[in-house]
N, C-alpha and C positions, 0 to 999 in steps of 0.2 A: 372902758378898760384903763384907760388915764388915772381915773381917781382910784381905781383899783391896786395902780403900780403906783401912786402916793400912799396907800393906804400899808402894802406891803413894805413898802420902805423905811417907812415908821417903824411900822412892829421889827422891821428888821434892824435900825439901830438901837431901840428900847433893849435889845436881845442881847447886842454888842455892849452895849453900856453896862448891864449887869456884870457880865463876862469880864469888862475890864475892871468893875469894882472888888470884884471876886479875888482878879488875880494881883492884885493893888493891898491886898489886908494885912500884909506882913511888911512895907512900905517903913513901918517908921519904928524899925530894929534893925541893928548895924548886919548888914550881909556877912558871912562867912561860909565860903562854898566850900564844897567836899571835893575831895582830888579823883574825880573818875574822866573816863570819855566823853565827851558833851554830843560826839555828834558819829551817828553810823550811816554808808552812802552806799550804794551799788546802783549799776548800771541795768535799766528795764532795757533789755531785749528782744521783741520776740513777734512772729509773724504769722497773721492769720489772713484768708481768704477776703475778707469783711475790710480790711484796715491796710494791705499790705504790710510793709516792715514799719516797726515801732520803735524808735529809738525814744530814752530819754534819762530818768535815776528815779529811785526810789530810796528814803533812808528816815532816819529819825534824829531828832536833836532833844537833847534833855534839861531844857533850863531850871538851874537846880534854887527855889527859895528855900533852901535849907536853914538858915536865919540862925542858924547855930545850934538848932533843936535837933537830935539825930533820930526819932520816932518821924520825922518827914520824911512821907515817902518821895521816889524819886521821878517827878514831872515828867510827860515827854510828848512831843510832835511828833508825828508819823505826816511825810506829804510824799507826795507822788505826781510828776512832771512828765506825759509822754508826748510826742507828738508824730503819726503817722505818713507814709508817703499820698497818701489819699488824702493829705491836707486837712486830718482828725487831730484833736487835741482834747486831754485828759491833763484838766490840774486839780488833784485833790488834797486837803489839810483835814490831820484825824488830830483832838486832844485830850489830856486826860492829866490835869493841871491841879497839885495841893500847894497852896498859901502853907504858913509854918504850922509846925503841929497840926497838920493836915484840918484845923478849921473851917477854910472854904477847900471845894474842890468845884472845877470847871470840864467839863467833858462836853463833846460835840466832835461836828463834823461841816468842813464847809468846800465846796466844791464848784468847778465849770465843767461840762462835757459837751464836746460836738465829735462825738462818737457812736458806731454801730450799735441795734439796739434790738431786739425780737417783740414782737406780739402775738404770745401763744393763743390769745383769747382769754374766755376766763375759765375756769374748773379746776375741774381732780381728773381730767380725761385728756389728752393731748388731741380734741375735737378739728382741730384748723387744718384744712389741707388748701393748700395757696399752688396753684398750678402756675409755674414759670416759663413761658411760650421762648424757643431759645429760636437765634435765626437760621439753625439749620432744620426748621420743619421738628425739630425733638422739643418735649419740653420735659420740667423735671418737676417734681413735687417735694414742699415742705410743709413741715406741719406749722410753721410760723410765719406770720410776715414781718420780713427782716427792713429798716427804716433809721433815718438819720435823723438827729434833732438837735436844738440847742438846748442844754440845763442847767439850771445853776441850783444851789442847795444848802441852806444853812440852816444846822441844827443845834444850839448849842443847849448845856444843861449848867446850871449854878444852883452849888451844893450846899449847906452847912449843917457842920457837924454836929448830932445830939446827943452820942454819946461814943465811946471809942471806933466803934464800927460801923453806927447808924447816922447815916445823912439824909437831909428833907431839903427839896426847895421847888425851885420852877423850872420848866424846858420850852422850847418852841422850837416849832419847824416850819419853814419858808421854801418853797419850790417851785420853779417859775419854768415850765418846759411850753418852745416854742421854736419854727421853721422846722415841725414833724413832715418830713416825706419817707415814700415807698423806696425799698434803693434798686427794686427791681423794674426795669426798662417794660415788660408786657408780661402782663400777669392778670391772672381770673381764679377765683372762689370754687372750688369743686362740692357746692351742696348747701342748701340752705342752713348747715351747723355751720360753716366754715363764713360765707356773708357775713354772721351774725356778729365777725371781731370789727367791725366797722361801725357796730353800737358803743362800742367800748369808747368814752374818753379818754386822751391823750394828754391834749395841749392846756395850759391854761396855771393859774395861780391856785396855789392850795398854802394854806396858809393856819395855824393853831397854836394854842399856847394851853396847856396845862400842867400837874403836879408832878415829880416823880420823886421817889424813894427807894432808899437803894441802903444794903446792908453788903459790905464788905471787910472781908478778913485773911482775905487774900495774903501770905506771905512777900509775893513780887506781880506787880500788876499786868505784866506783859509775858509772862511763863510763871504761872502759879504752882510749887511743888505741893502747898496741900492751902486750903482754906475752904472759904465760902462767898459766893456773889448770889445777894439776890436782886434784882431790877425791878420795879414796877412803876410804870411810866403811861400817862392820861394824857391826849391830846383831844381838842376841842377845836373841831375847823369851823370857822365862819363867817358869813357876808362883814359881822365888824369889824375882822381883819384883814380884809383883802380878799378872803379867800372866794375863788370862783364855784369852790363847792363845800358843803356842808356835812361833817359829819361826824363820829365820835372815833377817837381810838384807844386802847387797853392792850400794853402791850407788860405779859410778865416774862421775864428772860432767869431762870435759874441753875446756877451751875455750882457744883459742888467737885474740889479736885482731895483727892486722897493720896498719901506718901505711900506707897505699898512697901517700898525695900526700898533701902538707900536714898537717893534722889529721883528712883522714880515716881512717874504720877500716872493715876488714873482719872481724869477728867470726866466729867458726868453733865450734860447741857437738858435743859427742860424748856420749850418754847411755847408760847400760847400767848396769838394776836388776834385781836379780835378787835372788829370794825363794824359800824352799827351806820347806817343811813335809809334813808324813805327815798333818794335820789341817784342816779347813775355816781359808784367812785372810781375817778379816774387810775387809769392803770397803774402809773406808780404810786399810787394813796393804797391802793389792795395789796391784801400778805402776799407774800412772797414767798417760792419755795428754790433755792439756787444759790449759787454763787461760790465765790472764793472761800467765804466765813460762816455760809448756813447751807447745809447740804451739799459740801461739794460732789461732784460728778453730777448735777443739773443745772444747765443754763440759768440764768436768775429769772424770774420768772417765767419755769417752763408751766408750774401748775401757779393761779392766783388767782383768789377767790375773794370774801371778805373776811375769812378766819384761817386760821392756820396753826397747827398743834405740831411740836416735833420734838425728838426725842436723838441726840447725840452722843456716843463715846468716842474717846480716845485714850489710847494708852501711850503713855510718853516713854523712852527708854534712851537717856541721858548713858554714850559711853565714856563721859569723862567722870571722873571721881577726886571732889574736892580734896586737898590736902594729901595726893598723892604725887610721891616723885620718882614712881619708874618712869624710866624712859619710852617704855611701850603706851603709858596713860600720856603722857608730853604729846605723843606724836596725835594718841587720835582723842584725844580731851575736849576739842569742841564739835564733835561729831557725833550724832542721835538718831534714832532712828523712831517710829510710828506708827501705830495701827488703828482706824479709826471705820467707824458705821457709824449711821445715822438715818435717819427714816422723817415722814415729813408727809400730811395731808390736808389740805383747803378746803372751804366748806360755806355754802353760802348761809347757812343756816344753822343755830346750835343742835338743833335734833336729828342733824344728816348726817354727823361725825361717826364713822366705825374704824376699829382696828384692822378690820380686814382692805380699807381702802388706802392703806397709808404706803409711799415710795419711798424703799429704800435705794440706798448706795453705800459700799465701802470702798476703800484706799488704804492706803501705806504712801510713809514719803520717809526723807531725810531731813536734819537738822544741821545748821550748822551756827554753833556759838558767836554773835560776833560780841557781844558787850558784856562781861562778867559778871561787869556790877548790875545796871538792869535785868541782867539774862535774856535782852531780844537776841531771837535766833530768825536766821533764813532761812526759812522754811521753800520745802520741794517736794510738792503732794501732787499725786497721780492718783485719781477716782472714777469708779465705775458704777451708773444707774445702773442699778437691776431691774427696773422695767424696760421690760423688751419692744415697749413703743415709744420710747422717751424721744427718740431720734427721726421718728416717721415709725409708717410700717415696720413691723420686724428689724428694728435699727434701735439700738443701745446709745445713749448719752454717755462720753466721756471727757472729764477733764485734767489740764493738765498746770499745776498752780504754783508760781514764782513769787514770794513775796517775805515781808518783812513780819515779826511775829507771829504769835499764833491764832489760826484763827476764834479759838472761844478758850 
């Protein structure tokens, strides 16, 4: 395991070092920044069963290499700092960085977690019932078993441009999760389906480096009124890297947002992950169907399997209106409102995939403008599974989502 965690540490400054030569390109033309906001901050709040109370902030900084060229788009950090009374901590850093005239650009994600965490098992069926022996002689049933761990995660991407919209270059991802426990005190498996998440790997290094490609035309990177993103992104894990497992990944992500009237938008997301191995892949290496940014109203991986197909709307409805000066647009100009579905199904196999098997969820939320110039908004989404076992038996998944931008 030693030369394992030298082997990953390697790949993980080779990774760093691109990243910094990336954001290093526009170094030797005289700086001239643009006059906006540099930096947006709010207070994470919020308290759940798993974590007790959370305090910490969330916000973004926008370091601008604008170099004088005004076609640069506009850089920016997204990080996130919580820390729980259950002595939980969440440090996360998101980027999405253009050198001048957007010639290189740098995207990733680098993170620590020693936070609450579920293991639905694996599928398209919510199989796991984990029976909880409580001390008054009752016990309770979940469809997951819920467990603590340490992780750390650095993914970054370095870009260069081939032609106004089209960029090529390398990615890598590094993942090191370790001190995985149960967080429940007496507990036992109700059925040989439910056992079988104890096959499942957890812990351990995964580690890859392959190609991505990515066409974007996005008018503002962080609330898009109309353009086009598409992603296609190849990782390759293996023993040469560090990695303790082995295997292929193919992830295309496309989204297309249209201007219907005014400044509204109607957002349009296409997902399809697919993962290829001869050997057990660890639970966070498997698609995922959940979370704050990909189907919300499902836990992040309630369904995960080795592939994963999904399908996202949102429609945006912006009530401010640029270049307006009644006073009635003044008062409510950074306030928005939202309406969003989405659907989403895992699949261990390509010839198992049907549309009848796919999980939806919709929501609605509010916006709230904070940066003009970028257009990040605060987003406040409230979503509902519509499968009727998402949650256990005859029990609904919902969530309830605080955070900075949008999510696709």
């Amino acid at each position: 395991m030693k030369k394992l965690r030298i082997k990953a540490a390697t790949f993980t400054i080779l990774l760093l070092s691109l990243n910094f030569l990336a954001a290093q390109d526009a170094s030797d033309t005289t700086p001239t920044e643009r006059a906006f906001k540099k930096i947006d901050l709010f207070p994470a709040i919020s308290y759940a069963p798993e974590t007790n109370l959370t305090l910490g902030g969330i916000g973004y900084y926008y370091p601008d290499l604008y170099r004088g060229d005004p076609a640069t788009k506009i850089s920016n950090v997204n990080f996130l700092a919580v820390y729980t009374l259950n002595r939980q901590v969440a440090i996360e850093g998101y980027w999405d960085i253009f050198s001048d005239g957007n010639r290189w650009r740098t995207r990733g994600v680098a993170f620590y977690n020693k936070y609450p965490d579920r293991n639905y098992g694996r599928g398209n069926e919510p199989g796991v019932a984990v029976i909880e022996f409580l001390d008054d002689k009752r016990c309770d049933t979940l469809n997951y078993l819920p467990f603590d761990s340490d992780r750390i995660k650095l993914a970054p991407t370095v870009l260069r441009k081939v032609n106004p919209h089209l960029y090529l270059g390398l990615q890598g991802e590094m993942e090191y999760l370790w001190n995985s426990e149960p967080m429940l005190d007496n507990y036992g498996f109700a059925g040989a389906d439910s056992i079988g998440i104890t096959n499942l790997p957890v812990e351990g290094i995964r580690s890859g480096m392959g190609l991505h490609l990515l066409y974007d035309s996005r008018d503002y990177v962080l609330n898009p009124i109309k353009g086009t993103l598409v992603s296609f992104g190849t990782l390759h894990f293996g023993k040469w890297m560090g990695s303790d497992y082995t295997f292929n990944s193919y992830l295309l992500d496309a989204r297309k947002y249209l201007n219907t009237t005014r400044n509204h938008t109607l957002a349009l997301r296409t997902v399809a992950n697919l993962r290829f191995s001869k050997a057990p892949i660890p639970m966070r290496g498997l698609s995922q169907v959940g979370g704050r940014e990909f189907i919300r109203g499902y836990f992040k991986g309630t369904y995960q399997d080795n592939h994963v197909f999904a399908l996202e709307a949102e429609y945006r409805l912006p009530l401010w209106r640029e270049g307006s000066e009644s006073k009635l647009w003044q008062v409510w100009k950074r306030l928005g409102l939202v309406a969003f579905a989405g659907g989403a199904q895992v699949f261990p196999e390509m010839n198992e995939f049907s549309f009848n098997d796919m999980h939806w969820a919709v929501g609605g939320g509010l916006r709230i403008l904070f940066n003009e110039e970028s257009r990040v908004n605060l987003r406040i989404d409230y979503a509902l599974a519509l499968d009727p076992n998402s949650d256990g038996e005859g029990k609904r998944q919902s969530g309830l989502y605080f955070f900075l931008a949008e999510a696709f």
